[in-house]
KEDREN-916319 format. One line per field, with one value per residue (C-alpha): residue in one letter; chain; residue number from 1; x, y, z. Coordinates in steps of 0.25 Angstrom, whole numbers, plus 5000, padded with zeros to 4 digits. Layout:
BEGIN
code	(a_...) .
unit	(A_...) .
pos	(NUM_...) .
c1	(X_...) .
c2	(Y_...) .
c3	(Z_...) .
END
This chain:
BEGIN
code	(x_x_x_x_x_x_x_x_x_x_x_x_x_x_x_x_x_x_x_x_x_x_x_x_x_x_x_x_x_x_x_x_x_x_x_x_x_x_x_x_x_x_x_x_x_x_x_x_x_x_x_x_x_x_x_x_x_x_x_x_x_x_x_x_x_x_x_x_x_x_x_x_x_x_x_x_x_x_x_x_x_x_x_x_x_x_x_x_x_x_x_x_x_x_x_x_x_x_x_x_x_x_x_x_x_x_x_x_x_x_x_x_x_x_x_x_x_x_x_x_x_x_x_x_x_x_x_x_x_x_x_x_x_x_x_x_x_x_x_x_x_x_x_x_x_x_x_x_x_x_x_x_x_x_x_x_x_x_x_x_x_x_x_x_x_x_x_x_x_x_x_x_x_x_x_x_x_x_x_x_x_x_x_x_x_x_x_x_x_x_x_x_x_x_x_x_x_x_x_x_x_x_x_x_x_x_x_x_x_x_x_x_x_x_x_x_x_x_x_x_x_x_x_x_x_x_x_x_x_x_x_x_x_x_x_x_x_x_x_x_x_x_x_x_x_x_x_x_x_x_x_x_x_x_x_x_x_x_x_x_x_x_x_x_x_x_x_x_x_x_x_x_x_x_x_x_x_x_x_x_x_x_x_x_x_x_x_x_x_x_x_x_x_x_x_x_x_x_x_x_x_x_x_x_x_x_x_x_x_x_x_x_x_x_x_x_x_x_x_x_x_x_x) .
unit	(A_A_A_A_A_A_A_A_A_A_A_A_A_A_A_A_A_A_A_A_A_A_A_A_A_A_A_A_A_A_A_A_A_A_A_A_A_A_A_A_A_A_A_A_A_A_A_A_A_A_A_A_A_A_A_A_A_A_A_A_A_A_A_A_A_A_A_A_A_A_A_A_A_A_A_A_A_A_A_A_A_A_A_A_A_A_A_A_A_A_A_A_A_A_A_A_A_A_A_A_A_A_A_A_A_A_A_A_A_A_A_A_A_A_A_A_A_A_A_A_A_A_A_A_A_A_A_A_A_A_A_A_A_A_A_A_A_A_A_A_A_A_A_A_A_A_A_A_A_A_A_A_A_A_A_A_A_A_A_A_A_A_A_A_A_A_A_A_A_A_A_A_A_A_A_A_A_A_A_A_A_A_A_A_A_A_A_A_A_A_A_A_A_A_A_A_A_A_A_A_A_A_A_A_A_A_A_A_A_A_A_A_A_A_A_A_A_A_A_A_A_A_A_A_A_A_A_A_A_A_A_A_A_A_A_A_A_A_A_A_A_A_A_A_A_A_A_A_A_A_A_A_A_A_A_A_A_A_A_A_A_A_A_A_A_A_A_A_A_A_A_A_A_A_A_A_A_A_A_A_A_A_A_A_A_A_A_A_A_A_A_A_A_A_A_A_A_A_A_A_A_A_A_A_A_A_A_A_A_A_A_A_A_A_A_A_A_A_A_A_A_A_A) .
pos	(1_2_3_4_5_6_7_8_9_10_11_12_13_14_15_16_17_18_19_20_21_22_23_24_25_26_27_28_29_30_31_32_33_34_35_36_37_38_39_40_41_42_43_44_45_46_47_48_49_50_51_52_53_54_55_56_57_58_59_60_61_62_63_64_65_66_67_68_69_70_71_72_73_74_75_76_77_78_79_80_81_82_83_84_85_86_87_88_89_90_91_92_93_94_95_96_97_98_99_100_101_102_103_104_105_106_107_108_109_110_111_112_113_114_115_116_117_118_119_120_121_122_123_124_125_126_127_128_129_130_131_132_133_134_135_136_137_138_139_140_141_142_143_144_145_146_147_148_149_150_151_152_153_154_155_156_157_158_159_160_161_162_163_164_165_166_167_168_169_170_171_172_173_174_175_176_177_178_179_180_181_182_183_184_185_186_187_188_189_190_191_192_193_194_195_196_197_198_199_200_201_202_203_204_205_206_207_208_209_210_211_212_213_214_215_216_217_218_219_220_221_222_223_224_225_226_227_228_229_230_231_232_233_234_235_236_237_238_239_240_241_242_243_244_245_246_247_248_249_250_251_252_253_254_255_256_257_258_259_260_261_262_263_264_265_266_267_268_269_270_271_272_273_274_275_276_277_278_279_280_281_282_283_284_285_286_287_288_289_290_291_292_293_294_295_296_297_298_299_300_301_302_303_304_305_306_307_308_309_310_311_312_313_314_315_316_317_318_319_320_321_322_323) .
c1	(5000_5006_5009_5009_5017_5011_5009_5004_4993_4990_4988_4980_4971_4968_4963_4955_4948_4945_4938_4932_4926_4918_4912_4911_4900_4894_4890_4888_4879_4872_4871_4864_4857_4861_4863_4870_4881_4880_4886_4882_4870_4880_4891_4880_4875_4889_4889_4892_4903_4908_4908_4915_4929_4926_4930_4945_4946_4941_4951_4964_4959_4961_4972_4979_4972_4966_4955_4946_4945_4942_4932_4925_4927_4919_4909_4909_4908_4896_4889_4892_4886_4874_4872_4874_4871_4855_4856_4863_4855_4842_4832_4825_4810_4799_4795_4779_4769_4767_4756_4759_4758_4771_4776_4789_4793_4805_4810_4822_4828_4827_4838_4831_4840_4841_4847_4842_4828_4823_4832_4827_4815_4814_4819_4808_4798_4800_4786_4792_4788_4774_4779_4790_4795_4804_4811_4817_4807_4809_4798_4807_4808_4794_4791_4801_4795_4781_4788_4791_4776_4784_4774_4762_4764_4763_4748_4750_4759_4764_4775_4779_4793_4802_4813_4824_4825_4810_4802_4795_4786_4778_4773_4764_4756_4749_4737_4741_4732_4735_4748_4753_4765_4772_4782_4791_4800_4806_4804_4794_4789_4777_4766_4758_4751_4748_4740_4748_4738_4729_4740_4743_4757_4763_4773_4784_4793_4803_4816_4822_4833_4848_4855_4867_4869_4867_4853_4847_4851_4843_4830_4835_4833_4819_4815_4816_4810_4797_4797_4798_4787_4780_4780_4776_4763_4754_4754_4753_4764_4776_4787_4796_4804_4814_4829_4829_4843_4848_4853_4845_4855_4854_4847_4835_4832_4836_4826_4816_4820_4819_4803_4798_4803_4813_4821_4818_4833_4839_4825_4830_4845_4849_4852_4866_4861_4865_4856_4865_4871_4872_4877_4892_4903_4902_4892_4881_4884_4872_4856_4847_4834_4825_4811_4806_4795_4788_4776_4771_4781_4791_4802_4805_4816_4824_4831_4841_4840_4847_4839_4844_4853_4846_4859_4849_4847_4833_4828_4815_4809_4798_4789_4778_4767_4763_4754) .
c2	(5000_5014_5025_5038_5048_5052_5067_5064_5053_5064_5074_5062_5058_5075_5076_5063_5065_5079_5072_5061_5071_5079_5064_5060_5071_5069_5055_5057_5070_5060_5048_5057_5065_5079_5092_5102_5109_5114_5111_5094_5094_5100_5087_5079_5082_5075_5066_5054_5059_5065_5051_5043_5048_5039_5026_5029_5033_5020_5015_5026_5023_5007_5008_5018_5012_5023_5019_5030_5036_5021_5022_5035_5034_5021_5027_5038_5028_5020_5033_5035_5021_5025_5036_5031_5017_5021_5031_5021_5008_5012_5001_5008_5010_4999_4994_5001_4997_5000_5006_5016_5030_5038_5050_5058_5071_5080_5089_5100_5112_5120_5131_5144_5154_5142_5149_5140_5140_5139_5126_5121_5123_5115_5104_5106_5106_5093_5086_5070_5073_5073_5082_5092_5097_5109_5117_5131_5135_5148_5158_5158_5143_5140_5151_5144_5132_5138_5145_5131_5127_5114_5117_5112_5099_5099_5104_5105_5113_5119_5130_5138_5146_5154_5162_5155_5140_5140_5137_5124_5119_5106_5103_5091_5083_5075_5084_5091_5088_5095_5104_5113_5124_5126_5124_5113_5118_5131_5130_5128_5116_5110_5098_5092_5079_5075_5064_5055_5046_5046_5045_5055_5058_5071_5078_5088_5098_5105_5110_5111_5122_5118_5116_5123_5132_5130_5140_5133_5118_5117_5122_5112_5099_5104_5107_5094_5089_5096_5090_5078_5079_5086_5077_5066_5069_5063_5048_5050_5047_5059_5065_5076_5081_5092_5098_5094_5099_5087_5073_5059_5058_5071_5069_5076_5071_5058_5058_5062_5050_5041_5045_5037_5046_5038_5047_5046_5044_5036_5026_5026_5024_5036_5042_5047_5054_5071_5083_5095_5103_5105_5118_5114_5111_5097_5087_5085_5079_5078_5075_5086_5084_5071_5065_5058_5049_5041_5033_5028_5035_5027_5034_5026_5034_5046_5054_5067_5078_5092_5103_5115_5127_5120_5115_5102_5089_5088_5073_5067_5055_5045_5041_5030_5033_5019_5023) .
c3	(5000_4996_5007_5006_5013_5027_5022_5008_5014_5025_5013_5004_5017_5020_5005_5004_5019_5015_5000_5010_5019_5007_5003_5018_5019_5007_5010_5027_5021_5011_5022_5033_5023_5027_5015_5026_5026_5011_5002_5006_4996_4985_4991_4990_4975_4969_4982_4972_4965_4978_4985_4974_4979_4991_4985_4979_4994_4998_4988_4994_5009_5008_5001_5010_5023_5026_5034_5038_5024_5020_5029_5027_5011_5012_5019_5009_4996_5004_5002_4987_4986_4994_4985_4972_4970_4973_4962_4953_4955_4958_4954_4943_4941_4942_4930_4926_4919_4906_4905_4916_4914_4909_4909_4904_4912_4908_4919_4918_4925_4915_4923_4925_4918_4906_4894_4884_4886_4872_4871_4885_4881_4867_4878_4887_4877_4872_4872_4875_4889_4899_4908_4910_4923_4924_4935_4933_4924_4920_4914_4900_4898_4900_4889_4881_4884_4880_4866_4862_4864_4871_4882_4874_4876_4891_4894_4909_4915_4927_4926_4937_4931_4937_4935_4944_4947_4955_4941_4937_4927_4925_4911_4909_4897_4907_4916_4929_4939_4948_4951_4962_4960_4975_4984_4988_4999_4995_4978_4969_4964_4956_4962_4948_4949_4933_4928_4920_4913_4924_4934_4944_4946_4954_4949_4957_4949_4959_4959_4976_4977_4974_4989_4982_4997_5010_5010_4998_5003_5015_5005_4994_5005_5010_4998_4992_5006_5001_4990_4993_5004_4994_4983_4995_4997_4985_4985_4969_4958_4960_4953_4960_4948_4948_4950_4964_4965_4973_4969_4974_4985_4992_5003_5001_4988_4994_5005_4993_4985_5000_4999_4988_4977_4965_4957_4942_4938_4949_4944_4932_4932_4932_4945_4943_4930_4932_4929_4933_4932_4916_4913_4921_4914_4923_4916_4925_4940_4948_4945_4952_4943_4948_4947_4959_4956_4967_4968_4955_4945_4940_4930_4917_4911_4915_4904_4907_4898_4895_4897_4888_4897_4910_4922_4923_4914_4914_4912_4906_4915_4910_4921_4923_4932_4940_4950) .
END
């Protein structure tokens, strides 16, 4: 076995404890399901790609004897594991029948201040889709949305824009039966139940604040609290679509997910698929933009799709309404 001199590993050991100690709070952060102190949920966001590091140390620390890096590495790379193999090997869907009701729902953030909105908008417009969910909606996209006569193929609508990242919309070849425009938590949000071949399903389009500072973060994890709690409450079929601005494993989008509530890509195979950001120089390195289906919707296919001058993929999912 190789020795290095006593400065030199003292020098090594400082560098790799001060690495171990970053990905030692990730995981003991996402273990006891805290966010606090900021910047955790921003640690937490890459916490995979953060973690990997853990097993060449676990490699480095056997073969230098090092035993309570060994130790505390291994602890680290459990709860990579943890984190990871969920999202990689989910089960996928149960099979449906196949006369059961579908449906196929494009959502975007379509960014605000989006410079290419005629563009965007020619992609919004496509009529392959029953439904179109959007966030950030600002008053010149749905005009541009409107100039394209896109709009015409989707009767029901529900649009609430705005001129920052609070707008929404809900576009819908199938009837609204009813529909609420409010709050959940601190931001808007939209509540439509639509009749889907004389099937019932609720549907939610929200977009939570990013927990990018301290202020902001404690808003971000009671805001997605509300909705889920909000999206709880009707024992119908339920879709909660949106940029949630978290990843399945934070914890509060993964104590969503723990209340009956499958995310549509991790279903489908593709849980370590990445929506944002687009508009780095980076390609993109974490999914923010989820449907979460629960009793009685079942997602067939998910397809990622770029959404002209938008920072988000948006993505097309095909659903079967079974109950």
């Amino acid at each position: 076995m190789p020795t290095l001199p006593r400065e030199l590993a003292l020098a090594v050991q400082a560098v790799l404890w001060a690495a171990l100690a970053v990905m030692g709070w990730v995981a003991f952060s996402l273990a006891i399901g805290v966010t606090r102190p900021f910047p955790t949920p921003l640690l937490q966001a890459v916490a995979p790609l953060i973690m990997l590091p853990a097993l060449p140390l676990i490699v480095l620390a056997l073969w230098y004897r090092w035993s309570a890096m060994l130790a505390v590495a291994s602890l680290v790379f459990v709860m990579e594991l943890i984190v990871v193999v969920p999202v990689v090997l989910a089960p996928g869907p149960p099979k449906v029948a196949a006369d059961a009701p579908r449906l196929t729902v494009r959502f975007a953030n379509l960014l605000y201040d989006n410079q290419n909105r005629d563009n965007e908008a020619r992609t919004m417009n496509r009529p392959n889709v029953d439904v179109v969910a959007m966030v950030e909606l600002h008053p010149e996209e749905l005009k541009a949305m409107e100039a394209g006569g896109g709009l015409n193929y989707w009767p029901y609508r529900i649009t609430k824009p705005g001129r920052g990242s609070e707008g929404l919309g809900l576009l819908s070849r199938y009837p609204i039966v009813s529909s609420t425009v409010g709050w959940a938590g601190t931001r808007p949000s939209i509540r439509a139940v639509l009749n889907v071949q004389g099937r019932l399903m609720e549907v939610f389009v929200v977009h939570p604040l990013p927990p990018v500072d301290p202020l902001v973060r404690q808003f971000w994890a009671s805001d997605l609290e509300a909705i889920r709690q909000m999206a709880s409450v009707d024992p119908m079929s339920t879709m909660v679509i949106g940029d949630f601005n978290a990843v399945s494993w934070h914890p509060p989008l993964h104590r969503f997910l723990s209340h009956g509530f499958r995310d549509a890509h991790i279903w489908t195979g593709h849980g370590l698929s990445r929506s944002w950001p687009m508009d780095w120089s980076l390609p993109p390195f974490v999914r923010l933009d989820h449907a979460l289906v629960r009793d009685g919707l079942v997602p067939t296919s998910v397809k990622d799709f770029t959404v002209p001058g938008s920072d988000h993929r948006g993505f097309v999912v095909d659903l079967a309404v079974t109950k």
